[in-house]
PyMOL CGO cylinders between C-alpha atoms (Angstrom):
from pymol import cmd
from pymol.cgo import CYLINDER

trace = [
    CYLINDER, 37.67, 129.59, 47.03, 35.82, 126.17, 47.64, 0.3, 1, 1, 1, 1, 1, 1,
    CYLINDER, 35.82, 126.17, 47.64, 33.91, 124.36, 45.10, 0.3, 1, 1, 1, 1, 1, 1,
    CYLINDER, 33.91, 124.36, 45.10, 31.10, 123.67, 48.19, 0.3, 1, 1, 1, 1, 1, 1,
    CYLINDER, 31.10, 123.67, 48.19, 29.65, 125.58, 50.37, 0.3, 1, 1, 1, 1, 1, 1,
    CYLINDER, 29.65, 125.58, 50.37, 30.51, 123.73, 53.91, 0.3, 1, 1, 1, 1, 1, 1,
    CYLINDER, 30.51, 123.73, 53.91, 28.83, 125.47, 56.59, 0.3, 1, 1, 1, 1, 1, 1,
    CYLINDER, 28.83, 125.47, 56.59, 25.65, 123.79, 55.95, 0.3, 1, 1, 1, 1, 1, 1,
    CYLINDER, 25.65, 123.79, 55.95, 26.75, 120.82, 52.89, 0.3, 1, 1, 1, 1, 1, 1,
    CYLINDER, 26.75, 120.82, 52.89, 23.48, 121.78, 50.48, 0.3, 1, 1, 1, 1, 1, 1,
    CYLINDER, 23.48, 121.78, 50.48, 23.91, 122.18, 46.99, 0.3, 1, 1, 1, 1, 1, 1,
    CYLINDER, 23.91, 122.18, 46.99, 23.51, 125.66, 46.26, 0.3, 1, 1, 1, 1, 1, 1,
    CYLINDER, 23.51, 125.66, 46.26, 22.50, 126.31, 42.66, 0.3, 1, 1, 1, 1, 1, 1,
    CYLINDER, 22.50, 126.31, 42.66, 22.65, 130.01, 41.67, 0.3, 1, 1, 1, 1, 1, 1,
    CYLINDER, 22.65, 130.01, 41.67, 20.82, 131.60, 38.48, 0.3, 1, 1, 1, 1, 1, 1,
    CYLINDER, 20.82, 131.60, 38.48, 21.05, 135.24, 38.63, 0.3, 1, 1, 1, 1, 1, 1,
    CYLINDER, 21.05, 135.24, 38.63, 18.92, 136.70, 36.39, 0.3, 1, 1, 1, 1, 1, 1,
    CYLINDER, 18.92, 136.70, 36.39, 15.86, 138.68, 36.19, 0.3, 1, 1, 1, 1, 1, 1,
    CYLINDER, 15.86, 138.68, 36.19, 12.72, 137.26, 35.57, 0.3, 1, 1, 1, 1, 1, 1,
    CYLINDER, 12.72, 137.26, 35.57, 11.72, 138.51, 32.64, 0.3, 1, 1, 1, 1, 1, 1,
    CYLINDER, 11.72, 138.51, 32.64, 10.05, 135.60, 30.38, 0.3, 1, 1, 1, 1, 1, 1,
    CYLINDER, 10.05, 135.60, 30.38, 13.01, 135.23, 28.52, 0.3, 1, 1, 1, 1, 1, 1,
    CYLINDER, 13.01, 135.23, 28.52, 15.19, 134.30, 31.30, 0.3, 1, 1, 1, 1, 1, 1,
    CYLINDER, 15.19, 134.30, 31.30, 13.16, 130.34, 31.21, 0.3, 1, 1, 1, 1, 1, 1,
    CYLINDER, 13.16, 130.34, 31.21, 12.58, 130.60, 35.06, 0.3, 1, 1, 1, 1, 1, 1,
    CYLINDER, 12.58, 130.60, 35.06, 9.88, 128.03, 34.77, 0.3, 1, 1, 1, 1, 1, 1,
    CYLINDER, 9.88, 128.03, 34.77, 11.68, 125.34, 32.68, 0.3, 1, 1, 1, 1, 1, 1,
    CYLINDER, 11.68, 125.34, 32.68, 14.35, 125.95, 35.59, 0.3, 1, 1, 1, 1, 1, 1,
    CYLINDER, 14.35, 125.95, 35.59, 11.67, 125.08, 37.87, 0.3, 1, 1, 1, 1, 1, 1,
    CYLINDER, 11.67, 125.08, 37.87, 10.37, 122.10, 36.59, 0.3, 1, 1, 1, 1, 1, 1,
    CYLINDER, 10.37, 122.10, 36.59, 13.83, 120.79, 36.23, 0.3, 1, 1, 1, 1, 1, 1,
    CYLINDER, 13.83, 120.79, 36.23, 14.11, 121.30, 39.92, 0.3, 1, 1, 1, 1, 1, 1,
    CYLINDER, 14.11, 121.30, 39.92, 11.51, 119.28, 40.37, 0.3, 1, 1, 1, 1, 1, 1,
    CYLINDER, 11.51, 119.28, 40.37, 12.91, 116.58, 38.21, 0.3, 1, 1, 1, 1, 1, 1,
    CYLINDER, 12.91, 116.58, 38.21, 15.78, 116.62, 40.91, 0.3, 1, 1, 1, 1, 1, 1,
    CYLINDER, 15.78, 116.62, 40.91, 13.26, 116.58, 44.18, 0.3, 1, 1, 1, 1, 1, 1,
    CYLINDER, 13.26, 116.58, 44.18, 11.90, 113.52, 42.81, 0.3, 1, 1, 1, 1, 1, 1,
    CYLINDER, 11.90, 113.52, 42.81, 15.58, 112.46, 42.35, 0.3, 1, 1, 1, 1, 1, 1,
    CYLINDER, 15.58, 112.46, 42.35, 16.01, 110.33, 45.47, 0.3, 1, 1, 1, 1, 1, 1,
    CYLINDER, 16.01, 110.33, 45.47, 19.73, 109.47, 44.10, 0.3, 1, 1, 1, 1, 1, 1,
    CYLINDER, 19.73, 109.47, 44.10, 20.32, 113.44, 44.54, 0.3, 1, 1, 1, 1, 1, 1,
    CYLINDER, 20.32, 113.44, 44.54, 21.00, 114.97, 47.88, 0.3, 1, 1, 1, 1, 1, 1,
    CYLINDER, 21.00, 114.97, 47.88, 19.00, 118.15, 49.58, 0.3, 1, 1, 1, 1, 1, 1,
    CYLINDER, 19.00, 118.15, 49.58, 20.09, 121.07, 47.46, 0.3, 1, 1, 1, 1, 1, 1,
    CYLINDER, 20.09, 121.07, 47.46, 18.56, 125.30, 47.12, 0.3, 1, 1, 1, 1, 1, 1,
    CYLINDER, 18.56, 125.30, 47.12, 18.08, 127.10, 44.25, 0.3, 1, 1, 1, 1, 1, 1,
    CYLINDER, 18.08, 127.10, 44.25, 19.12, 130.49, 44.96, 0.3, 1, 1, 1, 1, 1, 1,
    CYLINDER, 19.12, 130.49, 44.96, 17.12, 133.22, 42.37, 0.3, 1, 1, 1, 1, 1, 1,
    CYLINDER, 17.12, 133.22, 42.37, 18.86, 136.68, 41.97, 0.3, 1, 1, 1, 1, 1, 1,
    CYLINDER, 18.86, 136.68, 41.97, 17.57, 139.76, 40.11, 0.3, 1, 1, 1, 1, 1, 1,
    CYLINDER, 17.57, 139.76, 40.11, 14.49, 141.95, 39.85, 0.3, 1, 1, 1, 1, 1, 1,
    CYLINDER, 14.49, 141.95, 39.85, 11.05, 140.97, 38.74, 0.3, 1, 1, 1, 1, 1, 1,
    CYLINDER, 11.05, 140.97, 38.74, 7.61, 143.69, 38.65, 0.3, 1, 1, 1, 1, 1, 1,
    CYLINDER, 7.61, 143.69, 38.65, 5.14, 142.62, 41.39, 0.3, 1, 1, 1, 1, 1, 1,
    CYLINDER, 5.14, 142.62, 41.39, 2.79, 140.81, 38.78, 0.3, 1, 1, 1, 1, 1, 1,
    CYLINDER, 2.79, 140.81, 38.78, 6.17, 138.28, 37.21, 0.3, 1, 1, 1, 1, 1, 1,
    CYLINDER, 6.17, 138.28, 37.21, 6.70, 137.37, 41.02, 0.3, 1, 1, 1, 1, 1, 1,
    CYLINDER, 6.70, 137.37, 41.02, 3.50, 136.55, 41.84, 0.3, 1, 1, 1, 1, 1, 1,
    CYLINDER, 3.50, 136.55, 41.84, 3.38, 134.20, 38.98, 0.3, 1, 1, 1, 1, 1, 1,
    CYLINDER, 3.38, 134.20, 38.98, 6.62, 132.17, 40.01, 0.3, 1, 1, 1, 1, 1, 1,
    CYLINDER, 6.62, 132.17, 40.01, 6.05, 132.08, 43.48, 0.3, 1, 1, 1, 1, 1, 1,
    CYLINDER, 6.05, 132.08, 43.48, 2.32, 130.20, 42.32, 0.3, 1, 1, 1, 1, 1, 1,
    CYLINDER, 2.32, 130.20, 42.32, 4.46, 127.95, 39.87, 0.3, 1, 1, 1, 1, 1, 1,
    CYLINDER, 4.46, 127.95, 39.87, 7.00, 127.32, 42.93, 0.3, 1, 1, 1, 1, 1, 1,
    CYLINDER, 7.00, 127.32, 42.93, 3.68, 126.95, 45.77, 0.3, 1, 1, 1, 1, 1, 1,
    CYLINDER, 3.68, 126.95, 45.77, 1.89, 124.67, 42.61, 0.3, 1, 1, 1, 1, 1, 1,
    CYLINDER, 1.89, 124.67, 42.61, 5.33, 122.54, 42.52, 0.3, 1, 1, 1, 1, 1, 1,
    CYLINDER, 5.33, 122.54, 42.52, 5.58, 122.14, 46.16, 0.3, 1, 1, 1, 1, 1, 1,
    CYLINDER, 5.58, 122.14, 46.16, 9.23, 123.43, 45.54, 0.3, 1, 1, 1, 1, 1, 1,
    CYLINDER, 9.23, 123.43, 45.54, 8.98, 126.66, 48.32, 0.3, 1, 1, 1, 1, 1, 1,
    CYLINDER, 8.98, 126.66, 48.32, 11.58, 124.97, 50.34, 0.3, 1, 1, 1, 1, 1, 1,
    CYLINDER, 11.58, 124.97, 50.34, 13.82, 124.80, 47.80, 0.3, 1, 1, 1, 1, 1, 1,
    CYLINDER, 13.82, 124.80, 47.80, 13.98, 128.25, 45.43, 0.3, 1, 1, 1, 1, 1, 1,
    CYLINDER, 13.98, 128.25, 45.43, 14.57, 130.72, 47.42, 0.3, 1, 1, 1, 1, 1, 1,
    CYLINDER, 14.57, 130.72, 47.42, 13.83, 134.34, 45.09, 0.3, 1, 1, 1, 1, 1, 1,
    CYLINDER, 13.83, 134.34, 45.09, 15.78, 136.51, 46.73, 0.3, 1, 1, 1, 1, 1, 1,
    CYLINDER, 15.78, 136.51, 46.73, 15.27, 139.58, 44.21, 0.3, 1, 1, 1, 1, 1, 1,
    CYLINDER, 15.27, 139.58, 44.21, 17.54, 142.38, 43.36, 0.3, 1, 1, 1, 1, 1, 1,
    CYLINDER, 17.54, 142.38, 43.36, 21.30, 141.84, 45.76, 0.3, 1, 1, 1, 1, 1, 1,
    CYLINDER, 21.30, 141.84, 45.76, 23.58, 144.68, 46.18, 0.3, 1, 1, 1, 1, 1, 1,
    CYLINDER, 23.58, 144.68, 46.18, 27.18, 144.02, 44.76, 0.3, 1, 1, 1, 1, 1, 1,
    CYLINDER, 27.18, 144.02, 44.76, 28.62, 142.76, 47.86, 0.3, 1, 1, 1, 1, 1, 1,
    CYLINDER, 28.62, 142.76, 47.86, 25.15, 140.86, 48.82, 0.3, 1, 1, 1, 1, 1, 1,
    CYLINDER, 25.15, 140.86, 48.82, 26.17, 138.92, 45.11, 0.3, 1, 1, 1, 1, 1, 1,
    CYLINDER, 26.17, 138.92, 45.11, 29.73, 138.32, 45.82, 0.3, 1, 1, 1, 1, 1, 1,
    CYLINDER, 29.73, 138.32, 45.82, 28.80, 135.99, 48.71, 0.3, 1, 1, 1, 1, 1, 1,
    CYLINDER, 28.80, 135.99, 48.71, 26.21, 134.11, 46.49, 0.3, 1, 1, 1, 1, 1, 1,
    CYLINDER, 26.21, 134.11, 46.49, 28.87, 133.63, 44.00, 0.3, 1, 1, 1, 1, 1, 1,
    CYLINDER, 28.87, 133.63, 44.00, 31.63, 132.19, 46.70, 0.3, 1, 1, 1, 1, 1, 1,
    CYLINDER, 31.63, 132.19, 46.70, 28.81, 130.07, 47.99, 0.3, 1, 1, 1, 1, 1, 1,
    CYLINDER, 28.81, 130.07, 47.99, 27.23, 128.65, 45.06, 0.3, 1, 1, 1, 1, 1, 1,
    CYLINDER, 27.23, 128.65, 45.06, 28.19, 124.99, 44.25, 0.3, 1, 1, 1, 1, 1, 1,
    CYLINDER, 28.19, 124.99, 44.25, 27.31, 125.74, 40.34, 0.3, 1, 1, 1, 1, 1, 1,
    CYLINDER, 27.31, 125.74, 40.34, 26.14, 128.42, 38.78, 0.3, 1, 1, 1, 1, 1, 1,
    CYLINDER, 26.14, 128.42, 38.78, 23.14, 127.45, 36.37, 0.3, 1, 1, 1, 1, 1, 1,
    CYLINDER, 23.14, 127.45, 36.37, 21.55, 129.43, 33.61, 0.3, 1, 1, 1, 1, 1, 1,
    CYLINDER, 21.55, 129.43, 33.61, 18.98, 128.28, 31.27, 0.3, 1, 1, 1, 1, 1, 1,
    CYLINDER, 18.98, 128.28, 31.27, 18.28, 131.83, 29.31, 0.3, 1, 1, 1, 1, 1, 1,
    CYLINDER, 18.28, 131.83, 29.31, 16.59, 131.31, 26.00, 0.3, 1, 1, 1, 1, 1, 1,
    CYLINDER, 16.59, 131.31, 26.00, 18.09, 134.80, 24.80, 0.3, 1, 1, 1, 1, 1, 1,
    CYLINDER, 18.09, 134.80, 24.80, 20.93, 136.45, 26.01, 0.3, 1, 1, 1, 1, 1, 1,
    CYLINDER, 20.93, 136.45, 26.01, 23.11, 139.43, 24.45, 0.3, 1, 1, 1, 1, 1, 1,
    CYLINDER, 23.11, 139.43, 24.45, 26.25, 138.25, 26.65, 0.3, 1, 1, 1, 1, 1, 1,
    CYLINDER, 26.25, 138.25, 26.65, 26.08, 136.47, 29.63, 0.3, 1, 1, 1, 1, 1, 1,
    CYLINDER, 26.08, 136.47, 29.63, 27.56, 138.57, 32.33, 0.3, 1, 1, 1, 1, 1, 1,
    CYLINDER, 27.56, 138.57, 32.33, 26.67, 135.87, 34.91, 0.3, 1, 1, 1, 1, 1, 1,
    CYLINDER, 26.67, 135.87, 34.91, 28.81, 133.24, 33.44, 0.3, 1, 1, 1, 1, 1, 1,
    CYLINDER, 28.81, 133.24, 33.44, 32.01, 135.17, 33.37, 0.3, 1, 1, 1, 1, 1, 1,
    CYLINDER, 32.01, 135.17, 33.37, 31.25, 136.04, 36.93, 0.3, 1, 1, 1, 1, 1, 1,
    CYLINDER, 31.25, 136.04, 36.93, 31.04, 132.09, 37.55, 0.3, 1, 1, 1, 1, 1, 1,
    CYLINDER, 31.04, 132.09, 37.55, 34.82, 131.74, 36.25, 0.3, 1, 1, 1, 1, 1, 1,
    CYLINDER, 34.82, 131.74, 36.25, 35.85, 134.26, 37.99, 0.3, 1, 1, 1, 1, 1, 1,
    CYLINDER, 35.85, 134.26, 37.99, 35.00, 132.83, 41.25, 0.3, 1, 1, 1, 1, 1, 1,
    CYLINDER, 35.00, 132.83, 41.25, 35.90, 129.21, 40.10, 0.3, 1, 1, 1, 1, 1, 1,
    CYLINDER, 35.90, 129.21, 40.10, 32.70, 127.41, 39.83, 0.3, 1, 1, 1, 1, 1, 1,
    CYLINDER, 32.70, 127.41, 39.83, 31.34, 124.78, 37.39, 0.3, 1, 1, 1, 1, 1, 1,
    CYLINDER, 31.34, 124.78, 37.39, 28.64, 126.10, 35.28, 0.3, 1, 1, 1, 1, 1, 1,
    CYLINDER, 28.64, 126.10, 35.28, 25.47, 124.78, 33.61, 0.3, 1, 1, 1, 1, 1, 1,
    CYLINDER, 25.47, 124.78, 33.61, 23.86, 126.54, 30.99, 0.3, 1, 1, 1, 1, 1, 1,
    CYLINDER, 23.86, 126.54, 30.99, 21.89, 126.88, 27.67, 0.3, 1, 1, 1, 1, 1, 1,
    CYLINDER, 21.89, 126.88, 27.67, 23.36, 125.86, 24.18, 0.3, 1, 1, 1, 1, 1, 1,
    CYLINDER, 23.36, 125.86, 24.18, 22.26, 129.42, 23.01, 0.3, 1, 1, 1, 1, 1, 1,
    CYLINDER, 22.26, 129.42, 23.01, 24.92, 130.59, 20.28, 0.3, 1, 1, 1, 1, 1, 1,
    CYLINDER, 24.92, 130.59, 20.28, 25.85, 133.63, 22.86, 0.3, 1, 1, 1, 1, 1, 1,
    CYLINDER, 25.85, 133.63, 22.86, 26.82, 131.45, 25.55, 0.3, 1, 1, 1, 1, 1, 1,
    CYLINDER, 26.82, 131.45, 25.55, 28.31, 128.83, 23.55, 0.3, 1, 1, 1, 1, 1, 1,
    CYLINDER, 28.31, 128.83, 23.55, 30.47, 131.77, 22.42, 0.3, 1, 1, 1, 1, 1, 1,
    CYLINDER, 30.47, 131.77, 22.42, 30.96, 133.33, 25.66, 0.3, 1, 1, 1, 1, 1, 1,
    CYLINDER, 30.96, 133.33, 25.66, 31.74, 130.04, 27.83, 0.3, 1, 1, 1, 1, 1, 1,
    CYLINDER, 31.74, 130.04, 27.83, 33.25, 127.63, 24.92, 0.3, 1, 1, 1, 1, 1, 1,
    CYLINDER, 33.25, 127.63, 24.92, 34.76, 124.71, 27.15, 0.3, 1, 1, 1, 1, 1, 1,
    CYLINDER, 34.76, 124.71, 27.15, 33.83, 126.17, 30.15, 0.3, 1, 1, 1, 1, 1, 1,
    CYLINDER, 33.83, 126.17, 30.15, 30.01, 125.33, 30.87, 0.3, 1, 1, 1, 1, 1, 1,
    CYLINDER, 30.01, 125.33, 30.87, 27.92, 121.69, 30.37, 0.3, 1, 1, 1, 1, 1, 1,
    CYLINDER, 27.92, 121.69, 30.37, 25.22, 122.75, 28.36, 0.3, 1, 1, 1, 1, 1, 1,
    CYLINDER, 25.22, 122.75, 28.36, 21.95, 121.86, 28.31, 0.3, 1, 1, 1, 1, 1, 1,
    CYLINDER, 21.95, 121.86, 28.31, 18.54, 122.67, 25.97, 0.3, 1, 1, 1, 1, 1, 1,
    CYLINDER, 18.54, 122.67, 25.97, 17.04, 125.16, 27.94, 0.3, 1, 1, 1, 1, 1, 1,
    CYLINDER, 17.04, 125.16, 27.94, 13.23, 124.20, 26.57, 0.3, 1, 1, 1, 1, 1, 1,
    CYLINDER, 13.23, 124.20, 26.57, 13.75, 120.63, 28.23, 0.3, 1, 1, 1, 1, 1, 1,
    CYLINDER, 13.75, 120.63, 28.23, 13.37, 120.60, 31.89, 0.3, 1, 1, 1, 1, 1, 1,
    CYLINDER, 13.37, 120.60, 31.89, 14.81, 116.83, 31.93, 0.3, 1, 1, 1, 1, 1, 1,
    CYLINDER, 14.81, 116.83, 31.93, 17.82, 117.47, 30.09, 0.3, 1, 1, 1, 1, 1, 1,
    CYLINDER, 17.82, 117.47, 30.09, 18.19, 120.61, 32.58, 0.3, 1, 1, 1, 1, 1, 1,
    CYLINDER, 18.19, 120.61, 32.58, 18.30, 118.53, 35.72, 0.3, 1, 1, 1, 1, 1, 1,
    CYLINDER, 18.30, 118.53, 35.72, 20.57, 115.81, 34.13, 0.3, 1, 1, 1, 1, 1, 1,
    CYLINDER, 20.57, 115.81, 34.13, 23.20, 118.26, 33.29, 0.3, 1, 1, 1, 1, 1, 1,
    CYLINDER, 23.20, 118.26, 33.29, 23.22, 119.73, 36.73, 0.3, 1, 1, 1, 1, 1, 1,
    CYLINDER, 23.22, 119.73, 36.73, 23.26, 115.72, 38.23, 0.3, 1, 1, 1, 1, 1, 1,
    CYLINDER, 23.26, 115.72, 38.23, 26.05, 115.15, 36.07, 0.3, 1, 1, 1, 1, 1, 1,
    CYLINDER, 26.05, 115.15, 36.07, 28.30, 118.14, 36.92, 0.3, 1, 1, 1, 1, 1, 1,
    CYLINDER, 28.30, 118.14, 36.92, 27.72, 117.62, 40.73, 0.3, 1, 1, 1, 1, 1, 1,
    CYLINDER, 27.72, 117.62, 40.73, 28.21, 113.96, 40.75, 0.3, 1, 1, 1, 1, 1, 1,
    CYLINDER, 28.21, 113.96, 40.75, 31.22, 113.53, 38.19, 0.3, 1, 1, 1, 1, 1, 1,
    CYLINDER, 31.22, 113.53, 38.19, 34.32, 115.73, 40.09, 0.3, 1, 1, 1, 1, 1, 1,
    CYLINDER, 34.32, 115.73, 40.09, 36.73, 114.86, 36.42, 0.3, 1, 1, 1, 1, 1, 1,
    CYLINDER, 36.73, 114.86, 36.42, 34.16, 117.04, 34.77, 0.3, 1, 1, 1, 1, 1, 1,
    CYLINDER, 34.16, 117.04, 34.77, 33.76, 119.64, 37.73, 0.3, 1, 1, 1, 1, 1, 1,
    CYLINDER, 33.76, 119.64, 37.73, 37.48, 120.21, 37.62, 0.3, 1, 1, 1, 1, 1, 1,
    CYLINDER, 37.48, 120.21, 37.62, 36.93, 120.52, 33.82, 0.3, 1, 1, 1, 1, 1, 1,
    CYLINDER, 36.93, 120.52, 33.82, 34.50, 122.77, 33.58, 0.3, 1, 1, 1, 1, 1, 1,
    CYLINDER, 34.50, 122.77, 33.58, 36.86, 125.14, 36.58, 0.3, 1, 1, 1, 1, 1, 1,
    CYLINDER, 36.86, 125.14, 36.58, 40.03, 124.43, 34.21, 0.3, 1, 1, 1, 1, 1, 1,
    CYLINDER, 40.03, 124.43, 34.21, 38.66, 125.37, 31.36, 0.3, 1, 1, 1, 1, 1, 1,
    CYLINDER, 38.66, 125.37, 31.36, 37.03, 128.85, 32.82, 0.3, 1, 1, 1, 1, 1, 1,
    CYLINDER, 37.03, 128.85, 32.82, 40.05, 129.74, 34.16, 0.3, 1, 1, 1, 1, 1, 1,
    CYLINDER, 40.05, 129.74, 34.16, 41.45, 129.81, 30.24, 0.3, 1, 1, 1, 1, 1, 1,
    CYLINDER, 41.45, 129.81, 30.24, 38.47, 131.73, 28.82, 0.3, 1, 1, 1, 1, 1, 1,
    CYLINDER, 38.47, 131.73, 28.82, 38.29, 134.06, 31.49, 0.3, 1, 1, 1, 1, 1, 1,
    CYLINDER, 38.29, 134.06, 31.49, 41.77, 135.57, 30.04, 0.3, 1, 1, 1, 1, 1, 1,
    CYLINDER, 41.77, 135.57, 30.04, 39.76, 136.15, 26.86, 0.3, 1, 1, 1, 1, 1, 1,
    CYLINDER, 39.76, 136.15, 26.86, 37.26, 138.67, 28.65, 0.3, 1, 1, 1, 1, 1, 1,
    CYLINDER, 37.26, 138.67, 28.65, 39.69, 139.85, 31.37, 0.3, 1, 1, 1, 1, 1, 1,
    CYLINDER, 39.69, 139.85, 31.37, 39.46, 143.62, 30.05, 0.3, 1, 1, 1, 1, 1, 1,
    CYLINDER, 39.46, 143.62, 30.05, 35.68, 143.14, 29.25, 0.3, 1, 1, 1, 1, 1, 1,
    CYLINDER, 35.68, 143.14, 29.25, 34.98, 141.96, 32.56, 0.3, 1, 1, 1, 1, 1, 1,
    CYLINDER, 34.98, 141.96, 32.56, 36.39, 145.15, 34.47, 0.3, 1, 1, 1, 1, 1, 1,
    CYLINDER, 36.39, 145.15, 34.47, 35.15, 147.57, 31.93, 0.3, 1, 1, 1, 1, 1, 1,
    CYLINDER, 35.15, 147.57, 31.93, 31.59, 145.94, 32.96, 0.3, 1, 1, 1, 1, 1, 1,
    CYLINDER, 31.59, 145.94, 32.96, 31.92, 146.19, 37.05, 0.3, 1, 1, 1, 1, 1, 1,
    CYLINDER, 31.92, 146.19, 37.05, 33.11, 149.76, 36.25, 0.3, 1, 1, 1, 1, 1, 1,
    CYLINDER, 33.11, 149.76, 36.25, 29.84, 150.26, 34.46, 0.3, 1, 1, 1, 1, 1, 1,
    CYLINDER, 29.84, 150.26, 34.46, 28.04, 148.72, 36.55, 0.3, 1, 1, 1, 1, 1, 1,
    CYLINDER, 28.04, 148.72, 36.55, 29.32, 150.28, 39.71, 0.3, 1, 1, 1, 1, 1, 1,
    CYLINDER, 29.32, 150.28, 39.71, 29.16, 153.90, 37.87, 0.3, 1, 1, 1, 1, 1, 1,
    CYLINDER, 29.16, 153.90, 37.87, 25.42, 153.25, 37.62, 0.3, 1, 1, 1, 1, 1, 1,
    CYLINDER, 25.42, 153.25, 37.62, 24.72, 152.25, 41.00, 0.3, 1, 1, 1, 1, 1, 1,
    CYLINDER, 24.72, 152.25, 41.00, 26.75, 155.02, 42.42, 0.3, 1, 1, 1, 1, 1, 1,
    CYLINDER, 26.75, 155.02, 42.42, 24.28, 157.27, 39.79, 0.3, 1, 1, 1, 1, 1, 1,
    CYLINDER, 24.28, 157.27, 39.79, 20.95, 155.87, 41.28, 0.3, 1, 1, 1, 1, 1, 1,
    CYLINDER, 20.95, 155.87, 41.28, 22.18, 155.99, 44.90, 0.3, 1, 1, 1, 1, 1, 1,
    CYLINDER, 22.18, 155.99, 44.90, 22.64, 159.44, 44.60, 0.3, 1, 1, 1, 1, 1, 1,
    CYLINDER, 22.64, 159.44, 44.60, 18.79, 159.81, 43.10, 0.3, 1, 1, 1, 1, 1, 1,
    CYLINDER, 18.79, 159.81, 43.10, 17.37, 157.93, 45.87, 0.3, 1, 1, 1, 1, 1, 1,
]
cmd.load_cgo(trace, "trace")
């Protein structure tokens, strides 16, 4: 699996998450703005997974529109398992600024698939990733798009990051399966509702 995506040589950030308030979509946004600005930084998307109510997506597609960043997040809502696999091959880091999380599926998924991540210095994810993520305050847009600068530019502490998720991975290994079971059991329930 390659660190970059090549066919087109954009950065492709990846927060999968759903956009409930929680999840710090617009710090993540204003961060990304930080970066436009960046002339130093090169063209780069921010790819949004998960589902959001009609009213939550109106309000970050006005915050996206308001920070002239529409060519750059692309919300692409709820993906199907397989639709999410390709994100994660393609992504050049996976970034998550949650305030709050209970366990952070998302960055286990990340070293799995061998990709640096970037995310919040919340006690769960400092416990979930250890070594294995640059983190970041999550209530400071600036300190957001540094981190993510700093992982992209600096390969030592790319490789790092990879190394290191490849160790704590082990640690979850069992977790990790029992989850996609889960998961999988539920979709298979609701497909068969539909």
């Amino acid at each position: 699996r390659q660190i970059y995506d090549q066919e087109n040589h954009d950065i492709r950030l990846l927060y999968p998450a759903n956009t409930w308030p929680h999840k710090n979509h617009e710090m993540l946004f204003a961060a990304m703005k930080y970066l436009q600005m960046d002339t130093e930084f090169p063209s780069f998307k921010l790819i949004c997974t998960g589902y959001s109510t009609k009213e939550r997506q109106k309000e970050l597609n006005d915050l996206i529109n308001g920070l002239g960043l529409s060519s750059i997040i692309d919300m692409k809502g709820y993906l199907s398992r397989e639709e999410m696999e390709r994100e994660l091959v393609n992504m050049t880091m996976l970034i998550f600024p949650s305030l709050y999380e209970g366990f952070g599926i998302p960055v286990l998924e990340a070293m799995i698939f061998n990709k640096p991540i970037c995310c919040s210095n919340i006690g769960t994810l400092k416990e979930v990733a250890e070594k294995a993520a640059y983190r970041f305050d999550p209530r400071n847009p600036k300190e957001i798009s540094t981190a993510i600068k700093k992982v992209y530019v600096d390969r030592s502490i790319r490789e790092e990051l990879i190394r290191q998720g490849n160790i704590q991975r082990i640690k979850y290994s069992n977790h990790t399966q029992m989850v996609y079971n889960y998961i999988e059991s539920f979709e298979n329930l609701l497909s068969n509702h539909e």
